[in-house]
KOLKE-129129 format. One record per residue (C-alpha): x, y, z. Coordinates in nm, 2 decimals, decimal comma. Example, Ala and Ser with C-alpha at 12.3 -4.5 7.8 and 13.67 -1.06 7.14 Angstrom:
2
<node c1="1,23" c2="-0,45" c3="0,78"/>
<node c1="1,37" c2="-0,11" c3="0,71"/>
//
This chain:
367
<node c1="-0,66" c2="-3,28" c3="-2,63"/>
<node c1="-0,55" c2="-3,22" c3="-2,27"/>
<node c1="-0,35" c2="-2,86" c3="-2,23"/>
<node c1="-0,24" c2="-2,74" c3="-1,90"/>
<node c1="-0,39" c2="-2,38" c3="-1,79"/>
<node c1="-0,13" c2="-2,25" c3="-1,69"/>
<node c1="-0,14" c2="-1,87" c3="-1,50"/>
<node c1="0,08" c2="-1,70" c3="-1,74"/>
<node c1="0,37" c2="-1,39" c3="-1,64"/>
<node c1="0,34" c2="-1,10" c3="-1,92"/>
<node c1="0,43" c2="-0,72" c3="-1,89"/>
<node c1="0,14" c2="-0,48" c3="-1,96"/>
<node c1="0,28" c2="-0,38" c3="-2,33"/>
<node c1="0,28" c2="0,03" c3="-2,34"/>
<node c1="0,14" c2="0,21" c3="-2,63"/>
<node c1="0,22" c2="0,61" c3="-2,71"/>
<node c1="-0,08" c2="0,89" c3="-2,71"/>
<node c1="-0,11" c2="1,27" c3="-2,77"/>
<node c1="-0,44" c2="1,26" c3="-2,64"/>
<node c1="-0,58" c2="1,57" c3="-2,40"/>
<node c1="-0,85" c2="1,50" c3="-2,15"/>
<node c1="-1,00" c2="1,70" c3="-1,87"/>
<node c1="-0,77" c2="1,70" c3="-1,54"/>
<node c1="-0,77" c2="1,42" c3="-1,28"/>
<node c1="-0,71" c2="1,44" c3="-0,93"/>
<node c1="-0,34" c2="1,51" c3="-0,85"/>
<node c1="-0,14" c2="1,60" c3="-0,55"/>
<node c1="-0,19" c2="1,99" c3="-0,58"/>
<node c1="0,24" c2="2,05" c3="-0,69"/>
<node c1="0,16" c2="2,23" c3="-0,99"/>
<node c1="0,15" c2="1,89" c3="-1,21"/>
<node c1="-0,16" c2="1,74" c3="-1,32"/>
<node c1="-0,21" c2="1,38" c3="-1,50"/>
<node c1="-0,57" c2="1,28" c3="-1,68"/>
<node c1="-0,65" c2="0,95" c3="-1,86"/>
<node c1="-0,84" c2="0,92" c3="-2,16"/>
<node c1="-1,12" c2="0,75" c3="-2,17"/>
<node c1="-1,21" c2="0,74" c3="-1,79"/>
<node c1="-1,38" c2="0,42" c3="-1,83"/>
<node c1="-1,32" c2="0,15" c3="-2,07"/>
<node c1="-1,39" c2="-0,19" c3="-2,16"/>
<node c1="-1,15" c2="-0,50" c3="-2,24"/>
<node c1="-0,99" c2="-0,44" c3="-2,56"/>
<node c1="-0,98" c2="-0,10" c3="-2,53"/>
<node c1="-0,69" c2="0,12" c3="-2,45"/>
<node c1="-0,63" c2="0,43" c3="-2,19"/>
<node c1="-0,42" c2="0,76" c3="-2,32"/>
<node c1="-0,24" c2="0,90" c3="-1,96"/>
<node c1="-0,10" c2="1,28" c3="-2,02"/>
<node c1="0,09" c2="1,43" c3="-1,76"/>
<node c1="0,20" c2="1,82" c3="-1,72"/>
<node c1="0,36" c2="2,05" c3="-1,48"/>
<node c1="0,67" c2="1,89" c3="-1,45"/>
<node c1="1,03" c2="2,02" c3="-1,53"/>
<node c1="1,18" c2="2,00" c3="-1,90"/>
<node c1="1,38" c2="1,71" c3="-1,98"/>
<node c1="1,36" c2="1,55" c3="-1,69"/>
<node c1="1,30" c2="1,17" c3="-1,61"/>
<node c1="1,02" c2="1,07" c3="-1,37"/>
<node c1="0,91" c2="0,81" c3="-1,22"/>
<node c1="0,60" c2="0,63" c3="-1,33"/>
<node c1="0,39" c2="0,37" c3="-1,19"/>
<node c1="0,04" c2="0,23" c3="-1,21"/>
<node c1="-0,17" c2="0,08" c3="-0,90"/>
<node c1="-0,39" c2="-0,25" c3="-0,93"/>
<node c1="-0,77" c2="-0,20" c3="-0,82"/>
<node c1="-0,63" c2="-0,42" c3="-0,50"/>
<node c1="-0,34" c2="-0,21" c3="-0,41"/>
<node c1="-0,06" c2="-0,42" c3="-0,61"/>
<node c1="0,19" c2="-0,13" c3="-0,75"/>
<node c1="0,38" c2="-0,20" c3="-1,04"/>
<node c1="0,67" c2="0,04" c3="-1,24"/>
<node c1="0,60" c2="0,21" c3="-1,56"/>
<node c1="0,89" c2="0,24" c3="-1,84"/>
<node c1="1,24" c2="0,14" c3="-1,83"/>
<node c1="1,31" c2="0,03" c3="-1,44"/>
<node c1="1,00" c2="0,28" c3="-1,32"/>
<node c1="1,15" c2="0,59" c3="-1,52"/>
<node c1="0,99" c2="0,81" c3="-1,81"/>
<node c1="1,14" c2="1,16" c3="-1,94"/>
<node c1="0,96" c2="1,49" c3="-2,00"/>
<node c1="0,97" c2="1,66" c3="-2,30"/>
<node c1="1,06" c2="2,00" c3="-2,35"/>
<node c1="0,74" c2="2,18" c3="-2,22"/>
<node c1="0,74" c2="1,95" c3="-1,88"/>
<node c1="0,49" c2="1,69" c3="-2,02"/>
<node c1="0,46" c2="1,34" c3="-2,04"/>
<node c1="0,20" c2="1,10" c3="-2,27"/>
<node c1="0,22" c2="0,74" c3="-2,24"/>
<node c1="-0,07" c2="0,43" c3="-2,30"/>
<node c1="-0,18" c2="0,14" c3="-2,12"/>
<node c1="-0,36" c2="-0,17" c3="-2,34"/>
<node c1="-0,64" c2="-0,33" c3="-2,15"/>
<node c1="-0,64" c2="-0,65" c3="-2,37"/>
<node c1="-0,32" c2="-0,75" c3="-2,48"/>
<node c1="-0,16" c2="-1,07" c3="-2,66"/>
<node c1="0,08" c2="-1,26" c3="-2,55"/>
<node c1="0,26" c2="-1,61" c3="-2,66"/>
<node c1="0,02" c2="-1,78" c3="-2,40"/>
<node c1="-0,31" c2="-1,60" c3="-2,52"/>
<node c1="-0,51" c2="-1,27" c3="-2,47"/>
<node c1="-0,55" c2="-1,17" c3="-2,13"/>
<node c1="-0,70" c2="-0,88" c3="-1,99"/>
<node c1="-0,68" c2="-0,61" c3="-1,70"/>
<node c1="-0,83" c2="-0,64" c3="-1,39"/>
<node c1="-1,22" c2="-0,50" c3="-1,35"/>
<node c1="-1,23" c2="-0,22" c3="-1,14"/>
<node c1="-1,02" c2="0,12" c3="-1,09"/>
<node c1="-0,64" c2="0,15" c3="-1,16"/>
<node c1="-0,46" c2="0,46" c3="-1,10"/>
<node c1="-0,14" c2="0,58" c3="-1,26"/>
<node c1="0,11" c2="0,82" c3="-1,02"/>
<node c1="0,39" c2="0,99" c3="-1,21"/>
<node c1="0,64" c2="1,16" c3="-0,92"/>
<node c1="0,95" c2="1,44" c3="-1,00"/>
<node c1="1,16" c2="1,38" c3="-0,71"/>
<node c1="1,46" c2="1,58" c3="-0,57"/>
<node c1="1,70" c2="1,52" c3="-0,31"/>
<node c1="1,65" c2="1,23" c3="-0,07"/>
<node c1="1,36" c2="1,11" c3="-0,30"/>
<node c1="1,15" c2="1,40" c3="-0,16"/>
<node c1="0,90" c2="1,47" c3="-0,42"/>
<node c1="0,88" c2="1,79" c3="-0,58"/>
<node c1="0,60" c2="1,69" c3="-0,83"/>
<node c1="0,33" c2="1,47" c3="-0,82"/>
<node c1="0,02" c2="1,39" c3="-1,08"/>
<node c1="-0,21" c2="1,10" c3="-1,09"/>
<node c1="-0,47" c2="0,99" c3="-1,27"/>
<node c1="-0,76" c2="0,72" c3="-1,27"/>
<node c1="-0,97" c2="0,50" c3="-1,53"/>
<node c1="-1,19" c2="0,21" c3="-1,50"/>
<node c1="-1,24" c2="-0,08" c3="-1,65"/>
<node c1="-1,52" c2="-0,24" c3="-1,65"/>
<node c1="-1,60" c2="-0,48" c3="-1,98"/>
<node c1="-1,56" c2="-0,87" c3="-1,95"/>
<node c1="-1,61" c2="-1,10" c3="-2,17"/>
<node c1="-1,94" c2="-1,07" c3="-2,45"/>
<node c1="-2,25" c2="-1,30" c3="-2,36"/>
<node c1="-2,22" c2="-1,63" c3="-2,51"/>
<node c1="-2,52" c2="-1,86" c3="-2,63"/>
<node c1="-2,64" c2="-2,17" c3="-2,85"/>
<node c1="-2,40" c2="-2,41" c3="-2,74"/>
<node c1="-2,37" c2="-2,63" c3="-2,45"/>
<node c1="-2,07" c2="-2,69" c3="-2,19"/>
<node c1="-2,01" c2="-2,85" c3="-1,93"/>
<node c1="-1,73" c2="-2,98" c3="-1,65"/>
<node c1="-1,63" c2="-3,28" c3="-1,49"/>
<node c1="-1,63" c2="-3,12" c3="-1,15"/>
<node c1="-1,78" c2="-2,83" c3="-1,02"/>
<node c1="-1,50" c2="-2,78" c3="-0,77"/>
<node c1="-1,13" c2="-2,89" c3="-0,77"/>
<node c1="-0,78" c2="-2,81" c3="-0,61"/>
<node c1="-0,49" c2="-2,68" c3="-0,77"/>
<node c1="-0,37" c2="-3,04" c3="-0,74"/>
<node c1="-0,65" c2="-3,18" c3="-0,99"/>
<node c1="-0,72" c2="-3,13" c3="-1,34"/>
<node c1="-1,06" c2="-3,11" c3="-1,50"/>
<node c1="-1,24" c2="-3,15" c3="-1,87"/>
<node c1="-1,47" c2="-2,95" c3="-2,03"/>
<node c1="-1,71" c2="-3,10" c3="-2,28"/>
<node c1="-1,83" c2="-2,86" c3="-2,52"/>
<node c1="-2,13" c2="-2,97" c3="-2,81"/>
<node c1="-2,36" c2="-2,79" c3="-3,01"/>
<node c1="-2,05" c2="-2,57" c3="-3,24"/>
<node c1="-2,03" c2="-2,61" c3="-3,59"/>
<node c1="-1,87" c2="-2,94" c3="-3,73"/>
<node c1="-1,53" c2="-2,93" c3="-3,79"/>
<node c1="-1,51" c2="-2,52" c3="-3,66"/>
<node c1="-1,25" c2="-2,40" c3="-3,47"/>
<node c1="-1,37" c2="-2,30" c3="-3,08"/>
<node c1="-1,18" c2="-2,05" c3="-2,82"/>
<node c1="-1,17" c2="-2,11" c3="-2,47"/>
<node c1="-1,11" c2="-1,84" c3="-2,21"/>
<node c1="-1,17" c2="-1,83" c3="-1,86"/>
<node c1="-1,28" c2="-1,50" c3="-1,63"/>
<node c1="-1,09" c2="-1,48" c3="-1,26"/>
<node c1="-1,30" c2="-1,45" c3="-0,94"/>
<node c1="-1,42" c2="-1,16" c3="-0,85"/>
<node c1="-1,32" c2="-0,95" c3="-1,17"/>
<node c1="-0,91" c2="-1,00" c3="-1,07"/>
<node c1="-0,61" c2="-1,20" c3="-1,02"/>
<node c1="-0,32" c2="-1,00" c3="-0,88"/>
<node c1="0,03" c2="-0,93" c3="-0,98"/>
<node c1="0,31" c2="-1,04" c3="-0,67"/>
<node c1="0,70" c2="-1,12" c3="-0,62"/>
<node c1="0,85" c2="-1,44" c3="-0,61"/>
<node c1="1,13" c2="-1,48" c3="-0,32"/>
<node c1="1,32" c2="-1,68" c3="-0,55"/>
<node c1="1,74" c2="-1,78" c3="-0,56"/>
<node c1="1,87" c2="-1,43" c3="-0,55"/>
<node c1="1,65" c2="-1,11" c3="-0,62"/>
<node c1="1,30" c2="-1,07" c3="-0,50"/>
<node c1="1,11" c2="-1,08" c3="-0,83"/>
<node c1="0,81" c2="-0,98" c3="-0,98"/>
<node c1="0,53" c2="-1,18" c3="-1,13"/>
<node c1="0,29" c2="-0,96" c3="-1,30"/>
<node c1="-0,12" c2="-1,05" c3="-1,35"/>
<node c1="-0,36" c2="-0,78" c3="-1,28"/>
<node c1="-0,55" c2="-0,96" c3="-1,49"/>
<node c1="-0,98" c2="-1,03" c3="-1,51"/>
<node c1="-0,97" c2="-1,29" c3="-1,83"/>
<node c1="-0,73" c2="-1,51" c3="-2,01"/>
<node c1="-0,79" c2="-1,67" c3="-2,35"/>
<node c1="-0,69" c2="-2,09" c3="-2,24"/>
<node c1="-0,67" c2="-2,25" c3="-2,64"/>
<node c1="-0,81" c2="-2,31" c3="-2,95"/>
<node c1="-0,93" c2="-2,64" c3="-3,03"/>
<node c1="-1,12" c2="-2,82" c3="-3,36"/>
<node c1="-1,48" c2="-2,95" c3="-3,30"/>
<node c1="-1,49" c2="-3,27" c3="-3,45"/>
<node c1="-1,76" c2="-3,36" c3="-3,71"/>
<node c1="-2,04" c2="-3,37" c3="-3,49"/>
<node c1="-2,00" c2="-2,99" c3="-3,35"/>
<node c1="-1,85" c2="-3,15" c3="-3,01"/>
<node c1="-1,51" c2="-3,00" c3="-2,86"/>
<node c1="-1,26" c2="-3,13" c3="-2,51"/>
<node c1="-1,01" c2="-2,97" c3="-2,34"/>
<node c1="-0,85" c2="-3,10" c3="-2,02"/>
<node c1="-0,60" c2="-2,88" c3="-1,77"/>
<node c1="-0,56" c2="-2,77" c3="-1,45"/>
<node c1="-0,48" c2="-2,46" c3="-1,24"/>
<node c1="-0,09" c2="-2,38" c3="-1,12"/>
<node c1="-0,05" c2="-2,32" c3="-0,74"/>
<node c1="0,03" c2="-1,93" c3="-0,82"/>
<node c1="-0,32" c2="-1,94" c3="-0,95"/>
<node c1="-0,61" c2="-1,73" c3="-0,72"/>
<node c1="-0,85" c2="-1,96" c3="-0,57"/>
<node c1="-1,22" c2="-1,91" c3="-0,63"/>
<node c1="-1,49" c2="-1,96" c3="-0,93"/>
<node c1="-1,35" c2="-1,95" c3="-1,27"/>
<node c1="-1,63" c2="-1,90" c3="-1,52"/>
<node c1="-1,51" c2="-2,07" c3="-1,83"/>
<node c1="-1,62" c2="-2,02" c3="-2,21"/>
<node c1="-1,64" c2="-2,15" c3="-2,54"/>
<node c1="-1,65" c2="-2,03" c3="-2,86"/>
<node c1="-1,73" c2="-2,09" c3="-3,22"/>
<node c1="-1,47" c2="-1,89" c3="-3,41"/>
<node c1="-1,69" c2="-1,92" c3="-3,73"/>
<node c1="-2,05" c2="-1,98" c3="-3,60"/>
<node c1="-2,04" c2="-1,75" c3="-3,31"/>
<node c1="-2,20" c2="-2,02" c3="-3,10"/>
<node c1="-2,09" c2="-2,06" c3="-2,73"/>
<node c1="-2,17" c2="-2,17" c3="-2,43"/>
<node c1="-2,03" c2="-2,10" c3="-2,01"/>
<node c1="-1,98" c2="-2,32" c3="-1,71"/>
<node c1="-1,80" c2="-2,24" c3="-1,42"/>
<node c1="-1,54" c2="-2,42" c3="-1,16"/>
<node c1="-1,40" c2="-2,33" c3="-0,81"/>
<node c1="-1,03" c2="-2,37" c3="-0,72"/>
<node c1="-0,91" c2="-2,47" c3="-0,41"/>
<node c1="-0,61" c2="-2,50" c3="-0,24"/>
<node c1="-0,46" c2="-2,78" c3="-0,01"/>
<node c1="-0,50" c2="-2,76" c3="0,38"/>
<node c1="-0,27" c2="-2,76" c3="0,56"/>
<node c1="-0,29" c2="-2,82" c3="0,89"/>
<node c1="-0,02" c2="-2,66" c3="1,17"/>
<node c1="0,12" c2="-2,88" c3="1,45"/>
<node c1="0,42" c2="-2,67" c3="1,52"/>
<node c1="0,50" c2="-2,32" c3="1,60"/>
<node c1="0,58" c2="-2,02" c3="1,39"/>
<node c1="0,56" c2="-1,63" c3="1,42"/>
<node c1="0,61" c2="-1,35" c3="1,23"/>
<node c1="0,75" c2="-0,98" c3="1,34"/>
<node c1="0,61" c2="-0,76" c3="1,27"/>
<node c1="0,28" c2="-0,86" c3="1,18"/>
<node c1="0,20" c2="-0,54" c3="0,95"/>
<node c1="0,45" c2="-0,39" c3="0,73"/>
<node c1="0,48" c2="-0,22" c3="0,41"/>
<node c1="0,46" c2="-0,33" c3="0,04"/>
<node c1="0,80" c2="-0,23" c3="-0,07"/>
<node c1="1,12" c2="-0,33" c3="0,09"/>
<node c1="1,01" c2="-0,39" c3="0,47"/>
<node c1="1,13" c2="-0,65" c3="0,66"/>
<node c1="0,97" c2="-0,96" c3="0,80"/>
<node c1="1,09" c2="-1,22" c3="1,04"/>
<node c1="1,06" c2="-1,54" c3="1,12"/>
<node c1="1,07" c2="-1,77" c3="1,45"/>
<node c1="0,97" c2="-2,14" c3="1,40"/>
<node c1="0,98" c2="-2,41" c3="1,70"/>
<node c1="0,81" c2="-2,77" c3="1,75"/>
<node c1="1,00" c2="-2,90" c3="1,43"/>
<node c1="1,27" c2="-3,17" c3="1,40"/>
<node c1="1,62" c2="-3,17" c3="1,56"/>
<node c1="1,82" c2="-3,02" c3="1,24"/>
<node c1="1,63" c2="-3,10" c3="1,02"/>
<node c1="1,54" c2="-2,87" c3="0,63"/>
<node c1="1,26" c2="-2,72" c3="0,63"/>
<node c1="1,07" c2="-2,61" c3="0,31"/>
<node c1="0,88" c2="-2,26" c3="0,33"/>
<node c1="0,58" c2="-2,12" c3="0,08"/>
<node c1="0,42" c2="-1,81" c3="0,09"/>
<node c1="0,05" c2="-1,75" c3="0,06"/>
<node c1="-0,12" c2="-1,41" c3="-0,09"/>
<node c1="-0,46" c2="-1,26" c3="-0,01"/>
<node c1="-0,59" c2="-1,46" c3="-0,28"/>
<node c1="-0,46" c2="-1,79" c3="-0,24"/>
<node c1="-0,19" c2="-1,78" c3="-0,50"/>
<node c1="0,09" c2="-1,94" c3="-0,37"/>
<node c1="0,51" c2="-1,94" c3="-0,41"/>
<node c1="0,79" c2="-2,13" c3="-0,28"/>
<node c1="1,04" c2="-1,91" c3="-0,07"/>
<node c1="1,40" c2="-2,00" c3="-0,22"/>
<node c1="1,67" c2="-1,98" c3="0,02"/>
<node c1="2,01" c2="-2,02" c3="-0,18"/>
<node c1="2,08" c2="-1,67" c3="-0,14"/>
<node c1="2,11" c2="-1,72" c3="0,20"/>
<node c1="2,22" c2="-2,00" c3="0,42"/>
<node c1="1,93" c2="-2,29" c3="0,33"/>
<node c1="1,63" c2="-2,28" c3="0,68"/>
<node c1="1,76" c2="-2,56" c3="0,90"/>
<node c1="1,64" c2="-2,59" c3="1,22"/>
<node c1="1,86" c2="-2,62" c3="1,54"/>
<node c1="1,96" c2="-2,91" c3="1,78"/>
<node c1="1,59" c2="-2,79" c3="1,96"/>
<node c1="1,37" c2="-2,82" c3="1,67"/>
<node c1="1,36" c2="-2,40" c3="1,64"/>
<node c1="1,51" c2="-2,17" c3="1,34"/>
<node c1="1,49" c2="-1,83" c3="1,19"/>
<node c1="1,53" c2="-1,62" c3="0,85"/>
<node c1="1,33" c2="-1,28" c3="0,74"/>
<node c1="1,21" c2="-1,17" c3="0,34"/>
<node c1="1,19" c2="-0,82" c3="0,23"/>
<node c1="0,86" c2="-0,74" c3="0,11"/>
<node c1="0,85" c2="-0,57" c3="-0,32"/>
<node c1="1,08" c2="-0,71" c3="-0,63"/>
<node c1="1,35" c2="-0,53" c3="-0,81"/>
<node c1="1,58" c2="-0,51" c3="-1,12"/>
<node c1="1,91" c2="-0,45" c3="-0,96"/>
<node c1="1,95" c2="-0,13" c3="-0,89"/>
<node c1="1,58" c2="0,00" c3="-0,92"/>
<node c1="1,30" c2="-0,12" c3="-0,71"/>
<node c1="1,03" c2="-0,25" c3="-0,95"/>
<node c1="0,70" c2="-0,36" c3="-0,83"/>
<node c1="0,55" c2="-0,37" c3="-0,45"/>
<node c1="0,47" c2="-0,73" c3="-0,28"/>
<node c1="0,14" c2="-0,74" c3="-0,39"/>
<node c1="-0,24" c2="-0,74" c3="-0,29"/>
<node c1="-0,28" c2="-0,55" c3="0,04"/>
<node c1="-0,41" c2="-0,74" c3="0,31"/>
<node c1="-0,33" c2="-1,07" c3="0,50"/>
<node c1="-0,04" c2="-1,33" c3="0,39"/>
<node c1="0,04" c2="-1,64" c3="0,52"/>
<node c1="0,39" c2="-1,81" c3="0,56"/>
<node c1="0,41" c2="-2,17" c3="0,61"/>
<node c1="0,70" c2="-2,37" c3="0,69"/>
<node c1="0,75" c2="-2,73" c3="0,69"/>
<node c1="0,96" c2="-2,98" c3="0,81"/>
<node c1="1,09" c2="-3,21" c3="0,53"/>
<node c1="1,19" c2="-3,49" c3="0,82"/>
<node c1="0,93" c2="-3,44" c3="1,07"/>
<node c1="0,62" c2="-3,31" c3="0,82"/>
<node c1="0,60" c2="-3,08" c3="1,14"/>
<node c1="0,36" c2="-2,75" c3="0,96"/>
<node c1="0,41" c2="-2,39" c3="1,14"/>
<node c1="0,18" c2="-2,10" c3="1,02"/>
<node c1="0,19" c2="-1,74" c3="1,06"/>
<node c1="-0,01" c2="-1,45" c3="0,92"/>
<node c1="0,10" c2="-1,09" c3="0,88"/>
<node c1="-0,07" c2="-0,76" c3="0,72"/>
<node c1="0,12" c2="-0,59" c3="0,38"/>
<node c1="0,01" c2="-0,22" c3="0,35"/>
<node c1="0,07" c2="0,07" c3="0,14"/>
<node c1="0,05" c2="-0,04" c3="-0,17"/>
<node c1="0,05" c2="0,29" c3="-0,35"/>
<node c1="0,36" c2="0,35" c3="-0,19"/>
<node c1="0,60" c2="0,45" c3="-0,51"/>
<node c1="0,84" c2="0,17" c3="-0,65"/>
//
């Protein structure tokens, strides 16, 4: 049976608790946010409680990736006190979707609820952390294996599983490297928008072992997938019998031969500007631009919202993004992972390849 693995888009689904835990740290305005439990494993859910805000009022809510990725909580990054100035809302670590179960990110998230006045200044501010820190239970009994160690996101791979029950039906999942894949926008036809992850597992399929206890699944990784090693698993549904293996992903080099720069080269997570100068490339010629995240996931950058990137009679062109995604008229989610991304550009006459890096920070920075 060959299924492609695709790296799925799903909301983190919110849940509603009356829970009261002891206080968090917050920003010392007189409102206060906890989470209950303070750590947790996969599959389990967080309780946030907020007070100390103003009655009846609607706040903005967000919650922050272990790597810095902020994301809006509620309807467009809004919530609304109830009459006593407080505020209860979940988060599932381990929620299905049509594509699977997948589930947070390993490490520390924090949730930041803001009252705001005029001019956005904020009158009110609570936050609150948990951790998570389960993965996926030990497997054992079974055997499985891969038909390459390492591969690129251009390649697909099988996994050959024996040793499960005849005729049982076995669950594959995969773990992300290093505990986390991270949420990020497209730069697509007309809004920046956002693709959310902050995930650290991701149930693949289900397939039948045939009558001899023996199970294969073929796929492959899409180029928005993080790069690294992917431990895979199996699982007897019935039996309980499983077995690991593990495959790294790597991307496609690219190698530059033209000229292309980026100003400035550190900017925030939310609606800054970059820009871009390319030279080297072919007299007027299109040229085809992808954007690369701290973790190798990789998007085109769409044009048709603005004249298409042509260059000029001297090989040479220029055209900016904004940095964070939106649902007209509210800001939504920030760019992404902090740290270093890469722009490439291509020529689609000349093949001529331009790269150039520049920092994203601030990516608690309120959406």
């Amino acid at each position: 049976m060959k299924i492609r693995l695709l790296v799925l888009m799903a909301a983190l689904a919110l849940l509603s608790f009356a829970a009261v835990a002891a206080p968090a740290a917050h920003a010392g305005t007189g409102a206060q946010c906890t989470s209950t439990p303070s750590e947790l494993h996969i599959k389990d859910s967080v309780a946030i409680v907020c007070s100390g805000f103003s009655p009846n009022t609607a706040v903005t809510a967000y919650y922050v990736e272990p790597d810095g990725a902020a994301t809006a909580i509620g309807a467009f990054g809004y919530l609304k006190t109830d009459q006593s100035g407080q505020i209860a809302f979940g988060l599932n670590s381990y929620i299905n979707t049509d594509s699977g179960h997948v589930g947070m990110a390993l490490g520390t998230w924090t949730v930041v609820v803001d009252q705001k006045g005029l001019a956005n200044a904020i009158l009110a501010e609570g936050k609150a952390t948990f951790r998570v820190i389960g993965g996926s239970e030990g497997v054992s009994g079974a055997t499985l294996v891969s038909s390459a160690a390492k591969i690129t996101k251009a390649e697909s791979v099988t996994f050959y599983g024996a040793g499960f029950a005849p005729n049982e039906k076995v669950s594959f999942w995969w773990e992300y490297p290093n505990g986390d894949c991270s949420s990020f926008t497209y730069h697509d036809f007309f809004y920046n928008t956002p693709a959310f992850r902050g995930f650290s597992s991701l149930e693949l399929a289900t397939v039948s072992a045939d009558a001899f206890g023996e199970v294969v699944l073929t796929g492959g990784w899409s180029y928005t997938a993080c790069e690294g090693t992917y431990r895979i698993v199996a699982r007897g549904n019935s039996s309980g019998l499983g077995a690991e293996t593990w495959v790294t992903v790597t991307g496609l080099a690219v190698n530059a031969n033209a000229s292309l720069a980026a100003s400035p080269n550190k900017v925030a997570a939310l609606f800054d500007w970059v820009y871009f100068t390319g030279s080297g490339f072919g007299a007027n010629e299109p040229i085809s631009c992808w954007l690369r995240t701290p973790q190798n996931q990789v998007t085109v950058v769409d044009q048709l919202w603005q004249a298409p990137v042509k260059s000029d009679a001297g090989g040479n062109f220029s055209f900016s993004i904004y940095t964070g995604s939106f649902f007209p008229p509210f800001p939504y989610a920030s760019e992404g992972a902090l740290g270093v991304y890469a722009m490439t550009c291509r020529g689609n006459l000349s093949g001529a390849n331009g790269i150039a890096e520049f920092t994203v920070t601030g990516g608690t920075l309120d959406p």
